[in-house]
C-alpha beads as a LAMMPS data file, in Angstrom:
LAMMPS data file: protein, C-alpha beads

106 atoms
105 bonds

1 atom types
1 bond types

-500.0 500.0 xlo xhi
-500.0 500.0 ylo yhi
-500.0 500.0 zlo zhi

Masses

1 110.0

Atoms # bond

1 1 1 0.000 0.000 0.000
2 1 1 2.933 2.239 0.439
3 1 1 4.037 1.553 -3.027
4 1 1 0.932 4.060 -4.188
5 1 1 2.399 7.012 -1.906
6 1 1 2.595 10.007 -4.398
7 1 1 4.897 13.138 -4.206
8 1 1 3.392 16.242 -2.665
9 1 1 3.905 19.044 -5.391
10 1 1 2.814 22.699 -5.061
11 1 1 -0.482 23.052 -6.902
12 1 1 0.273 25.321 -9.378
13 1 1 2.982 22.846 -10.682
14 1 1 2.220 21.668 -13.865
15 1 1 2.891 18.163 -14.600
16 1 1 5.522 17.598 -17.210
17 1 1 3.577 15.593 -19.516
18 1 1 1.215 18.152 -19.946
19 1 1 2.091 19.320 -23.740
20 1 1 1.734 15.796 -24.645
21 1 1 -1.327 14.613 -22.489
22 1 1 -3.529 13.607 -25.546
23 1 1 -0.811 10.908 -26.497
24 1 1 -0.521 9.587 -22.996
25 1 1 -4.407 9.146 -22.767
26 1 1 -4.706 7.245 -25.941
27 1 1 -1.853 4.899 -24.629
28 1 1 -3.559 4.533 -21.572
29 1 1 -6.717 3.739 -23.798
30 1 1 -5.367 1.413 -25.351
31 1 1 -3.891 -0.210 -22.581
32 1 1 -7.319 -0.223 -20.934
33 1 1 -9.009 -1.898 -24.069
34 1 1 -6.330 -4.595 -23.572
35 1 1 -7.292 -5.274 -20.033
36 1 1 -11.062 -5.303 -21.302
37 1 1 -9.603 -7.898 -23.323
38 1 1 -8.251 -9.738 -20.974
39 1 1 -11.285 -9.837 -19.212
40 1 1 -13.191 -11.322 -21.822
41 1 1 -10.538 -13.977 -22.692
42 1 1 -11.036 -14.962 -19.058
43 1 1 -14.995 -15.306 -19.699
44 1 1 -14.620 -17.173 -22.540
45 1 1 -12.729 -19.807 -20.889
46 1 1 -9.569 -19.040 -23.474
47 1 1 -6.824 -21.260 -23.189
48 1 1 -4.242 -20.319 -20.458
49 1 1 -0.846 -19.672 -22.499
50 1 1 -2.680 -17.343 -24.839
51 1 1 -4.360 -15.364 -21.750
52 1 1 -0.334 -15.469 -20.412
53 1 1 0.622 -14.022 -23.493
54 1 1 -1.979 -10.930 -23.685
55 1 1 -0.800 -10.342 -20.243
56 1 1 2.704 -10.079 -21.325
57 1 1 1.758 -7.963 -23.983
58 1 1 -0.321 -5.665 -21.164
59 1 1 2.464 -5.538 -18.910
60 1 1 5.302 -4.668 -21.392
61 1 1 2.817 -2.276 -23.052
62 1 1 2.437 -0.682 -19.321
63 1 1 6.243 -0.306 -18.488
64 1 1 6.532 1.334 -22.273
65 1 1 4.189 4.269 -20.546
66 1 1 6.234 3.873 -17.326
67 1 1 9.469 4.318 -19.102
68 1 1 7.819 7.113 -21.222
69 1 1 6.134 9.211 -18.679
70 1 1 10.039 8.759 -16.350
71 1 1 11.964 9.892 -19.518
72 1 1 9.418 13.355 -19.608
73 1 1 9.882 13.516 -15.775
74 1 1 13.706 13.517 -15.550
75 1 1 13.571 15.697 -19.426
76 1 1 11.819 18.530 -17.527
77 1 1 11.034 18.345 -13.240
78 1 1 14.679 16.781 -12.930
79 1 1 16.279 19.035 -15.101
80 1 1 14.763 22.427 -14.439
81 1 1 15.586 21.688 -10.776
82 1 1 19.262 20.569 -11.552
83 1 1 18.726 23.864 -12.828
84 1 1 17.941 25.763 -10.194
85 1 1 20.513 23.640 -8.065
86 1 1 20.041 23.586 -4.322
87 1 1 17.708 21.229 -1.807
88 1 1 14.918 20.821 -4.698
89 1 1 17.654 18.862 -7.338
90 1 1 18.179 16.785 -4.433
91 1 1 14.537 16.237 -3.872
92 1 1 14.372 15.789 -7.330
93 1 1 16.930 13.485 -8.006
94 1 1 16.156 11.166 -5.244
95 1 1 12.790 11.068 -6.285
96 1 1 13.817 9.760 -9.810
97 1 1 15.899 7.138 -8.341
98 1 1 13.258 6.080 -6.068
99 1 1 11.084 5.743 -8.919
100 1 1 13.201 3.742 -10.977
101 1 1 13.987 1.696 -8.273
102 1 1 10.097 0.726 -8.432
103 1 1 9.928 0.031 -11.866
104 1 1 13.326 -1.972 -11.845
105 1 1 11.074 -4.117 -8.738
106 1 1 7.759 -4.234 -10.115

Bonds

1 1 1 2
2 1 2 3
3 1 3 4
4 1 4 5
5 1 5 6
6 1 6 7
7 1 7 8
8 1 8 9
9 1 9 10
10 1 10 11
11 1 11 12
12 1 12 13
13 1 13 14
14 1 14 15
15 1 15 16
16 1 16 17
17 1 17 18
18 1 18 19
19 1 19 20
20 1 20 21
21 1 21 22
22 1 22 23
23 1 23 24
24 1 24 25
25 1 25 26
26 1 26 27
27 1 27 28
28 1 28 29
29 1 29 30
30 1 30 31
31 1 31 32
32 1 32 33
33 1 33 34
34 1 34 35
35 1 35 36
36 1 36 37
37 1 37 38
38 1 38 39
39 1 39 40
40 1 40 41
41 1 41 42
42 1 42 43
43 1 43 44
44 1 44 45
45 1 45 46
46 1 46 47
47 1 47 48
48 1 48 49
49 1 49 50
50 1 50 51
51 1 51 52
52 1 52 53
53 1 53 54
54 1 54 55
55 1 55 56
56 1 56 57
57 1 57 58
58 1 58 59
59 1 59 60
60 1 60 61
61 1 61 62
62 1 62 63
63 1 63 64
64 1 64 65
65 1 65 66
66 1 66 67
67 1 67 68
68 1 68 69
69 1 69 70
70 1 70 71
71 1 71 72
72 1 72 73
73 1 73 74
74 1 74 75
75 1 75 76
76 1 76 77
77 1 77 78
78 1 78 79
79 1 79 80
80 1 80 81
81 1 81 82
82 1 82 83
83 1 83 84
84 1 84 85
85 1 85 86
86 1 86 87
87 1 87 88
88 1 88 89
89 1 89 90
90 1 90 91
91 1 91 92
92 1 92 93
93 1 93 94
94 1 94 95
95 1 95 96
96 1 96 97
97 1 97 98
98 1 98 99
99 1 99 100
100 1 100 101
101 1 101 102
102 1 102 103
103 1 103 104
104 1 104 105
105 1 105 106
């Protein structure tokens, strides 16, 4: 439960994967349709290794956005605080590693 513990930003920061928000929604869309997918493959009694290898597909298709979404974080929050130097590139850089440590686990 810990694992969903989110970083506690000022809220007039914008998030960095604002300019490209419409892409990440129709990945996420399309991720969702695969889970639907999955779903129904379940109801329909499909046979096991070809259930396995949607889910494969769903979970690489997942750490794509993951890896995505990181390289926009560390492009633009990371940076721009490197930036600015001081406590926040800390912040900022631990943060990153913490969530590629995550990723690297999950």
């Amino acid at each position: 439960m810990s694992e969903l513990l989110t970083a506690q930003e000022p809220e007039t920061a914008m998030a960095s994967y604002s300019p490209h928000k419409d892409d990440f929604l129709k990945r996420l869309r399309r991720i969702e349709g695969q889970i639907r997918g999955l779903q129904r493959m379940v109801e329909q009694d499909t046979y096991c290794i070809d259930v396995l290898t949607q889910v494969s597909a769903a979970s690489r298709a997942l750490q794509s956005f993951a890896l995505q979404l990181l390289d926009e974080h560390v492009e633009c929050c990371v940076r721009d605080a490197i930036a600015e130097g001081g406590q926040e590139a800390n912040a900022k850089i631990r943060e990153a590693n913490q969530a590629i440590a995550r990723l690297v686990r999950s």
